[in-house]
C-alpha positions as CSV (number, residue, x, y, z in Angstrom):
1,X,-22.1,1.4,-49.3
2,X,-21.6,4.4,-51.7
3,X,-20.3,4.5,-55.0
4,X,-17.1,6.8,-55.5
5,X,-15.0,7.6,-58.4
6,X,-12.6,10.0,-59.6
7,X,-11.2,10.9,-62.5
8,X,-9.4,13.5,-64.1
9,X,-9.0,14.0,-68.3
10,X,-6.3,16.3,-69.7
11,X,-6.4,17.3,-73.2
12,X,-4.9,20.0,-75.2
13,X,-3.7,22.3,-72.3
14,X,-7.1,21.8,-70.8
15,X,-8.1,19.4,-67.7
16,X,-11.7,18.3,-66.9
17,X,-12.5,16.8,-63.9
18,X,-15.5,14.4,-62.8
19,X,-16.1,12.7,-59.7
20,X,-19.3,10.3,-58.7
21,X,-20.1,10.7,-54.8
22,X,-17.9,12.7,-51.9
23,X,-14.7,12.5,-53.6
24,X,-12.5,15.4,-54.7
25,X,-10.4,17.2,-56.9
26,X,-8.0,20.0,-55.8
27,X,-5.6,22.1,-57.6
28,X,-2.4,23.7,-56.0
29,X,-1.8,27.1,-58.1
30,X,0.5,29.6,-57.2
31,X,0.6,27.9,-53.9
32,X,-3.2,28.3,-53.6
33,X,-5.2,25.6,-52.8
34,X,-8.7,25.3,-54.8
35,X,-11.4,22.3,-54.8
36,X,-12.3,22.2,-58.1
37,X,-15.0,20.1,-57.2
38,X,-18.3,20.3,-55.6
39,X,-19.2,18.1,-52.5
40,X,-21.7,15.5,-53.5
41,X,-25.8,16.7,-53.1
42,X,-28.6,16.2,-55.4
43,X,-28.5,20.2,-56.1
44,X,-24.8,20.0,-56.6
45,X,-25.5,16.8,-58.8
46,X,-27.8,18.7,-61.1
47,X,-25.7,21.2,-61.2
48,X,-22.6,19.5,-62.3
49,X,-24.6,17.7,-64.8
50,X,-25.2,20.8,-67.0
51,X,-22.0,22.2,-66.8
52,X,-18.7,20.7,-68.0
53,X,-15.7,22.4,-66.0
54,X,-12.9,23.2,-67.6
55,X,-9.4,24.6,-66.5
56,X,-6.4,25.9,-68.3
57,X,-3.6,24.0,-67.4
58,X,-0.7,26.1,-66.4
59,X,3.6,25.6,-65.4
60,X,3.5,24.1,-61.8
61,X,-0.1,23.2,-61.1
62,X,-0.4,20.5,-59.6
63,X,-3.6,18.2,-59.2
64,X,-5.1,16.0,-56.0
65,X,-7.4,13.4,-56.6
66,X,-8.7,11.7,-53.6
67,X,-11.4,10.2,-51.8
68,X,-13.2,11.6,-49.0
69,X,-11.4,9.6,-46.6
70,X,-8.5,11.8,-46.9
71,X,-10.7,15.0,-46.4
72,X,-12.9,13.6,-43.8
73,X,-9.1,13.2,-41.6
74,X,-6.9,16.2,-43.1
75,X,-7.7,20.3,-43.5
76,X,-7.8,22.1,-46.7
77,X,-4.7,23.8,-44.7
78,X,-2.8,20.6,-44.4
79,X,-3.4,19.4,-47.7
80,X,-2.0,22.6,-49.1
81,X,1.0,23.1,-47.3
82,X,1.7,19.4,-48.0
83,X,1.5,19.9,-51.8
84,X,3.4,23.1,-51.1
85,X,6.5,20.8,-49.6
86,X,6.1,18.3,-51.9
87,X,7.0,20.7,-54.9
88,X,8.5,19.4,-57.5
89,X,9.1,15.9,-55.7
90,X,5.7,14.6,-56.1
């Protein structure tokens, strides 16, 4: 059994997300779909653990957190255009 969390912290106009194991973080801006996080390895582990991400928030992102249940069933495609439906209803 794996270990998975996600999490997401937004301060000051500024988000920074985390994630332990295969779960992800996507961001929806200007109707373009973006994983802002890396796909659990030891190299990407390493990786991740010297560099803190950062985004700018900005009007009308929006922000997926999810496990990789949903990824391992739904395309990058589908989850965009789903977020792109949703708008301003989700």
């Amino acid at each position: 059994m794996g270990t998975k969390v996600v999490s997401m912290l937004v301060n000051g106009g500024k988000v920074y997300p985390t994630r332990v194991g295969d779960s992800r973080i996507y961001q929806l801006r200007d109707n373009k779909l973006t994983q802002m996080t890396a796909d659990h390895s030891m190299l990407n582990e390493d990786l991740e653990r010297r560099k803190m991400t950062e985004e700018e928030i900005r009007s009308k992102d929006y922000y997926l957190l999810c496990s990789d249940g949903l990824t391992d069933l739904v395309s990058d495609q589908e989850i965009q255009q789903t977020m792109i439906d949703c708008g301003n209803d989700c």
